[in-house]
C-alpha positions as CSV (number, residue, x, y, z in Angstrom):
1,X,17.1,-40.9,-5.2
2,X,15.2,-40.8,-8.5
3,X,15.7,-38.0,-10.9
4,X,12.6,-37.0,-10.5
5,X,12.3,-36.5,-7.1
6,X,15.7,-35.1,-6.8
7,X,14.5,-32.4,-9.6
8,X,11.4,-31.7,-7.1
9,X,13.5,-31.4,-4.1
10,X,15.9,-28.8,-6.0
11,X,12.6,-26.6,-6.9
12,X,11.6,-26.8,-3.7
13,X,14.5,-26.1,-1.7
14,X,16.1,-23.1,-4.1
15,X,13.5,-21.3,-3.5
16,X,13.4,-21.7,0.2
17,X,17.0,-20.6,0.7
18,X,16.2,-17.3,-1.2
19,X,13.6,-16.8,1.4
20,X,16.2,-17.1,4.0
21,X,18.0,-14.1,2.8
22,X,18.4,-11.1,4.9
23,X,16.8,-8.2,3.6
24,X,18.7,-5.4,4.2
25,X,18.1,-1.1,3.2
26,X,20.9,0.4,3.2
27,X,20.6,4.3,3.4
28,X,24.1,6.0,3.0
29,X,26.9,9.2,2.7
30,X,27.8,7.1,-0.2
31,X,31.4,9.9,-1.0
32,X,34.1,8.3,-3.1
33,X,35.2,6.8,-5.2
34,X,36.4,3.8,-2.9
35,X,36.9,4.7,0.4
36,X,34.8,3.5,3.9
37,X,31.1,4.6,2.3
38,X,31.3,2.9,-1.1
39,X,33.1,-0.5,1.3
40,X,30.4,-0.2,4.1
41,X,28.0,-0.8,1.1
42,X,29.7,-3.5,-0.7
43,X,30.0,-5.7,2.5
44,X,26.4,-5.8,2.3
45,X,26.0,-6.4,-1.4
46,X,28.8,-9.1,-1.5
47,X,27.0,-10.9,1.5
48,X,25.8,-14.1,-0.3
49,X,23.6,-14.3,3.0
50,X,21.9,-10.7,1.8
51,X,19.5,-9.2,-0.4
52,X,19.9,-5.4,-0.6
53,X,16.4,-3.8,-1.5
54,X,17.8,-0.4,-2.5
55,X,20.2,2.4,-1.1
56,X,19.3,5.8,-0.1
57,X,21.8,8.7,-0.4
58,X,21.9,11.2,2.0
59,X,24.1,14.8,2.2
60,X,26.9,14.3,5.3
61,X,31.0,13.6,3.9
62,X,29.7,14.5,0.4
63,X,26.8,16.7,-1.3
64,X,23.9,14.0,-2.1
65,X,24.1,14.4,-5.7
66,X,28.2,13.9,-5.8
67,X,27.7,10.9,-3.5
68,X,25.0,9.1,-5.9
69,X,27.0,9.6,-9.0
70,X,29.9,8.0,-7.3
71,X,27.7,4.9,-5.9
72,X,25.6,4.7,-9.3
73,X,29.4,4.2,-10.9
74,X,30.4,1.8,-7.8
75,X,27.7,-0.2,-8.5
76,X,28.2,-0.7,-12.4
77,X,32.2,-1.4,-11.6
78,X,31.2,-4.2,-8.8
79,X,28.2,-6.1,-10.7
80,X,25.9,-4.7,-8.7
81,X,23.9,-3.0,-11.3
82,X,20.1,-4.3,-10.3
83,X,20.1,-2.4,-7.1
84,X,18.2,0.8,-6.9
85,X,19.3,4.0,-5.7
86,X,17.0,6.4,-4.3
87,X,18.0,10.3,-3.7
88,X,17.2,11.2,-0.5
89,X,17.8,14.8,1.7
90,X,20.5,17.3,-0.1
91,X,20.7,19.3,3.5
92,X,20.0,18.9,7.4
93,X,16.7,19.1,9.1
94,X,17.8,22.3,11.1
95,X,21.7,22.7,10.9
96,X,23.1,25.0,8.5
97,X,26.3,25.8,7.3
98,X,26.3,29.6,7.8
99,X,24.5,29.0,11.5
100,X,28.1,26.8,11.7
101,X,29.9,29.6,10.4
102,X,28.6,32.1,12.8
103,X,29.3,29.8,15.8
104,X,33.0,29.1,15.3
105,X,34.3,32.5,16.5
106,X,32.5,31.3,20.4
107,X,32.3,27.7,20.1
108,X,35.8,26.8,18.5
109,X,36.1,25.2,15.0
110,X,35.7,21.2,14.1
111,X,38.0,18.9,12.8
112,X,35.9,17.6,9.7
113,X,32.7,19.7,8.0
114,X,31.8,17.0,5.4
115,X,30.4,18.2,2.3
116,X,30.7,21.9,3.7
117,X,34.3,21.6,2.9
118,X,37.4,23.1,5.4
119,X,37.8,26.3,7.3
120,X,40.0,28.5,6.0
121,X,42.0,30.3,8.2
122,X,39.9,33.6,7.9
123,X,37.1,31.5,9.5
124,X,34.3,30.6,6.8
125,X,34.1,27.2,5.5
126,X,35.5,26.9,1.9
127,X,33.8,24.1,-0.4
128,X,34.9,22.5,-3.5
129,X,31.4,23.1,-5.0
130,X,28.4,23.7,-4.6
131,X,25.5,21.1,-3.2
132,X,24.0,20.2,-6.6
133,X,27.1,20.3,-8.5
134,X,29.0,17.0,-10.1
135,X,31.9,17.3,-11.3
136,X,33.7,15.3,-13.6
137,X,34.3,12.1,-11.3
138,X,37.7,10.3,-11.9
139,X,36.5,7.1,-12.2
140,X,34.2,7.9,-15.2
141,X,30.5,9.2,-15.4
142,X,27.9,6.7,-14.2
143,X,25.3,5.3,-17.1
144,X,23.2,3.8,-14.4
145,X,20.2,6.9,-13.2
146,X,18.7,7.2,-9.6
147,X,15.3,5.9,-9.8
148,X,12.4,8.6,-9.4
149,X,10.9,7.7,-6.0
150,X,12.2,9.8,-3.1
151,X,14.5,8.1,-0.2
152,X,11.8,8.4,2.4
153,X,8.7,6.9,0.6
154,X,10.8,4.6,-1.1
155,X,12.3,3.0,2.6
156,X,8.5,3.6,3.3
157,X,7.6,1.4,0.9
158,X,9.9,-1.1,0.7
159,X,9.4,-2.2,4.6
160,X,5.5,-2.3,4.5
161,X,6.2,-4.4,1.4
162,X,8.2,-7.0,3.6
163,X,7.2,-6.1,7.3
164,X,8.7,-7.1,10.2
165,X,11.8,-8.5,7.8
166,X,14.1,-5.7,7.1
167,X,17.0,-4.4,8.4
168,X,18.0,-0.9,8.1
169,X,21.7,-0.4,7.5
170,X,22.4,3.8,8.2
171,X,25.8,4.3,7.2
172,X,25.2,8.7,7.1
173,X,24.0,10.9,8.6
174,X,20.1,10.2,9.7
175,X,17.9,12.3,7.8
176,X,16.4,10.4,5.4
177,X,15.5,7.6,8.1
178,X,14.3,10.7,10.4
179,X,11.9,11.7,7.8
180,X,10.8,8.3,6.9
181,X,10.2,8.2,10.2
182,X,8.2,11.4,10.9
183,X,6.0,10.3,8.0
184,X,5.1,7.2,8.5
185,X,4.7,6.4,12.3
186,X,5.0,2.7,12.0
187,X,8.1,2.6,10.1
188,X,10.4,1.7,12.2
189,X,8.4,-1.1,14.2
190,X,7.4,-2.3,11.3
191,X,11.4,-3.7,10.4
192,X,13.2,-6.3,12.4
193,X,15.7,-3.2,13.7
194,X,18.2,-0.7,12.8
195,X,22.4,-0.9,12.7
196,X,23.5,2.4,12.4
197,X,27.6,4.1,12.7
198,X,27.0,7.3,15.3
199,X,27.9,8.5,18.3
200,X,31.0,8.4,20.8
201,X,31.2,7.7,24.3
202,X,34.8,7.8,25.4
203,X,37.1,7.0,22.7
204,X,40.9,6.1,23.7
205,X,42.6,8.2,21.4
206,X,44.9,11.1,20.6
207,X,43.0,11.8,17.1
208,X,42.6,16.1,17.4
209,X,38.6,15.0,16.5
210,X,37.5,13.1,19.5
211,X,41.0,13.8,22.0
212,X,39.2,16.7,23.4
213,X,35.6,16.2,22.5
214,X,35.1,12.7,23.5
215,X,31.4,12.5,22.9
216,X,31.6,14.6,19.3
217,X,30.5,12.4,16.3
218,X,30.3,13.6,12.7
219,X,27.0,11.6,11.4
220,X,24.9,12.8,14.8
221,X,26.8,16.3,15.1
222,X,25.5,16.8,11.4
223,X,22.3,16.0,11.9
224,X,21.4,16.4,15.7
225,X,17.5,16.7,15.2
226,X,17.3,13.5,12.5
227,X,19.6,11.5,15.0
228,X,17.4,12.8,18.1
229,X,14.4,11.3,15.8
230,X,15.4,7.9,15.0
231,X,16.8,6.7,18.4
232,X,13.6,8.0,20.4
233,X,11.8,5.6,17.2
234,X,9.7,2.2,17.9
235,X,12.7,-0.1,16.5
236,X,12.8,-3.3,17.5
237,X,16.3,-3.1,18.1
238,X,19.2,-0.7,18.0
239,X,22.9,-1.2,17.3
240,X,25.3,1.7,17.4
241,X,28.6,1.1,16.1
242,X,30.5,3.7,17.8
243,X,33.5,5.9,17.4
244,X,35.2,3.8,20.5
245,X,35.2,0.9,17.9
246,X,35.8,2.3,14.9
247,X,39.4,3.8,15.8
248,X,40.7,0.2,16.8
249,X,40.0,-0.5,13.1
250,X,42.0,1.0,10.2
251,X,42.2,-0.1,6.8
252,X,45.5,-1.4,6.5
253,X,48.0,-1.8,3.4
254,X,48.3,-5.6,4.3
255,X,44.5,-5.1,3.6
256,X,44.2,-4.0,0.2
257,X,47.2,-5.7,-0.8
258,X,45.2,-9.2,0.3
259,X,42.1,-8.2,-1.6
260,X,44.5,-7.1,-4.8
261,X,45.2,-10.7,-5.4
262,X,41.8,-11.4,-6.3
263,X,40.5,-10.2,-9.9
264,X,36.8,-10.3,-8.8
265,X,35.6,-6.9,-10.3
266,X,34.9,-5.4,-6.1
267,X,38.4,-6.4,-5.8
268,X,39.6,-4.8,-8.8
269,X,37.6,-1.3,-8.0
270,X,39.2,-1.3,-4.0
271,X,42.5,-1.7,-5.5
272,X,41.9,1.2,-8.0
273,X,39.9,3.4,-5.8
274,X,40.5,2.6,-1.9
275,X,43.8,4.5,-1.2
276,X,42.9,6.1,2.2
277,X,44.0,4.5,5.3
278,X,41.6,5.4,7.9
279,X,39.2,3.8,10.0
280,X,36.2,1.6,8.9
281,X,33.4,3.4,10.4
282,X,31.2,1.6,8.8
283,X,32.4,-1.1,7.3
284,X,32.5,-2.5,11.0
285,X,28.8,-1.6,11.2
286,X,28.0,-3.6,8.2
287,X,29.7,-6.4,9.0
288,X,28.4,-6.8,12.6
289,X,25.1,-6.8,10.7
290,X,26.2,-9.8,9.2
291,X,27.8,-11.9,12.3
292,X,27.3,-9.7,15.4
293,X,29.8,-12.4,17.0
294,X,33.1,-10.1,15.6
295,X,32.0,-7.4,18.5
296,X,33.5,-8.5,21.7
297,X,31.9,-5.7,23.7
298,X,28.5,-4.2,23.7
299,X,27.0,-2.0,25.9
300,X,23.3,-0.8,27.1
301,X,22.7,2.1,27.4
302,X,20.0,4.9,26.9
303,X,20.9,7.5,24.0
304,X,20.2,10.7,22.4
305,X,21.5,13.7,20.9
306,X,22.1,17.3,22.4
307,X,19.8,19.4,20.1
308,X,20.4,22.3,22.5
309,X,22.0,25.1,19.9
310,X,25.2,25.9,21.8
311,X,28.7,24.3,22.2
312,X,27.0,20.8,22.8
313,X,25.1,21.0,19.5
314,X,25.5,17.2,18.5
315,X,27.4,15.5,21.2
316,X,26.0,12.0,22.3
317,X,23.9,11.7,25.6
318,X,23.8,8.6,27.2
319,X,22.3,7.4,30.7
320,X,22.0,3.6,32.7
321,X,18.9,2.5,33.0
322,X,18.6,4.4,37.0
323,X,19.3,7.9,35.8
324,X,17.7,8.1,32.6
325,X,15.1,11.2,31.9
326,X,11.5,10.6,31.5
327,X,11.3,11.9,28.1
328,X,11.2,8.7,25.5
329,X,14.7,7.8,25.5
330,X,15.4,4.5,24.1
331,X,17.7,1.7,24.9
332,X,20.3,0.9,22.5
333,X,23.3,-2.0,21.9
334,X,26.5,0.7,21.9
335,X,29.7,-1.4,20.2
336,X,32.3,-0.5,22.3
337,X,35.2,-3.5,20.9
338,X,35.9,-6.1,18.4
339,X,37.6,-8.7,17.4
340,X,40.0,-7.1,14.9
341,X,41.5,-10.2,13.2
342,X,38.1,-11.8,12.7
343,X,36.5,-8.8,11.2
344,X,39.6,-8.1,8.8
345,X,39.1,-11.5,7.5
346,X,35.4,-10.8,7.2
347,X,36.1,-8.0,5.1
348,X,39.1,-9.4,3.0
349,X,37.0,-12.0,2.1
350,X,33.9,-10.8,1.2
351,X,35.6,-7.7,-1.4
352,X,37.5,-10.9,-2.5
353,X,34.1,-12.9,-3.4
């Protein structure tokens, strides 16, 4: 081949494989620093098959503002400096903290209360600070600054400015999505589909969390209204990575000792920051995004959210396709196993990149 025409072929083609790229939103509970938020995210952003748009933050482990100083810092650690981050809801559409408070004495208390902190053995929930508080983070203050644009207008945007070719990644709690949602009612048909971490059918486990409350799930229970919005929405498809998955996934010291060997800068910021050993919620989530082929087991089913204010607040619903209600319910793709040894690979490699 001529120079020429092989110079004409690279300007050609480069361009087309850019087009090829996934486009991908990712709107998350970004706490940290490491841990499974700040690694759901970088699976996405070290995806040489992905373009992220921007990440929304949204209030659920951590207070909104603590979360997007910590991502904001994640970013400039990993290279990852270009992508925008948008500030989304600081609190729930209806749940509150003292309406929690209130119901613990007749319902019974929960295992994990997020950015609302612990309960204290008098029976309030204690929290390290308050919800628009930062503290000094120990991995250094971000330089990088949220942009301006709210989370909801700027999902809004962002998918009428590529329609019908984004994917949302919901990694949180669903309230920003809920309200891009409830603003714009062609939101979500207007994206290729959601992948989203929520919801629990009937988790093998003897974790105190789910052992007795099999359909309890922290990003719906805080959140039931948002959740209850987005899966009755026009997607064009839903998957649910749920806690039946997640558990048969921890992030293992063989792990972070395989992505240690590798100096890229993600690399170096896991092995500084990802101590915790628990399970990859939504790492799994992200990186069934990228090859659905690591879940072994998917189920349909119809889903929502009890919104009913009572010991139920937040649990999952689910019905076959015979006994659903007549109210809107929408089928979803429930992740129910996986294949573990692929997806660890999967991840080692891509925080290895």
């Amino acid at each position: 081949m001529k120079l020429s025409s092989l110079l004409l072929f690279l300007v050609l083609a480069v361009p087309a494989c850019i087009a090829q790229k996934r486009l991908v939103l990712i709107d998350q509970d970004g706490s940290g620093p490491g841990g499974s938020n700040q690694m759901a995210m970088l699976v996405l952003l070290q995806s040489p098959d992905v373009q992220v748009l921007g990440i929304t933050m949204v209030t659920g482990n951590a207070w909104r503002d603590d979360e997007t100083a910590h991502t904001l810092r994640m970013l400039e650690f990993t290279g990852h400096s270009d992508i925008p981050v948008a500030n989304g809801a600081a609190f729930p559409l209806v749940r509150t903290q003292r309406e929690t408070e209130l119901e613990e004495p007749l319902i019974g208390k929960q295992v994990w209360y997020g950015a609302w902190g612990h309960m204290t053995s008098m029976g309030t929930i204690s929290k390290e600070h308050g919800p628009f508080e930062v503290p000094p983070l120990p991995e250094g203050q971000p330089k990088l600054k949220p942009i301006d644009e709210d989370a909801a207008h700027f999902l809004i945007r962002q998918v009428h400015a590529h329609p019908h070719q984004v994917t949302i990644f919901a990694g949180g709690p669903l309230t920003n999505i809920a309200l891009a949602v409830s603003i714009d009612p062609d939101f979500a048909a207007l994206t290729k589909g959601i992948v989203l971490m929520g919801g629990s059918l009937n988790p093998q486990t003897e974790d105190p969390e789910f052992a007795t409350n099999p359909r309890h799930e922290f990003n719906f229970w805080f959140d039931p209204e948002a959740a209850h919005i987005v899966l009755r929405a026009a997607w064009p498809r839903v998957d649910i990575t749920t806690v039946d998955v997640s558990i048969k996934a921890p992030f293992t010291q063989a792990m972070l000792d395989a992505i240690s060997k590798s100096k890229s800068p993600t690399a170096r910021y896991i092995a500084a920051w990802s101590q915790e050993r628990y399970y990859m919620w939504d790492e799994i989530a992200a990186c069934s995004l990228l090859d659905p082929s690591i879940i072994t087991r998917e189920k349909p089913l119809y889903m929502d959210v009890n919104i009913n204010h009572g010991p139920n607040y937040g649990d999952t619903l689910t019905w076959t396709e015979n006994l659903k209600p007549a109210t809107g319910v929408r089928l979803v793709h429930l992740q129910l196993n996986l294949d573990l040894p692929k997806f660890q690979k999967m991840f080692v490699d891509l925080m290895s990149r």
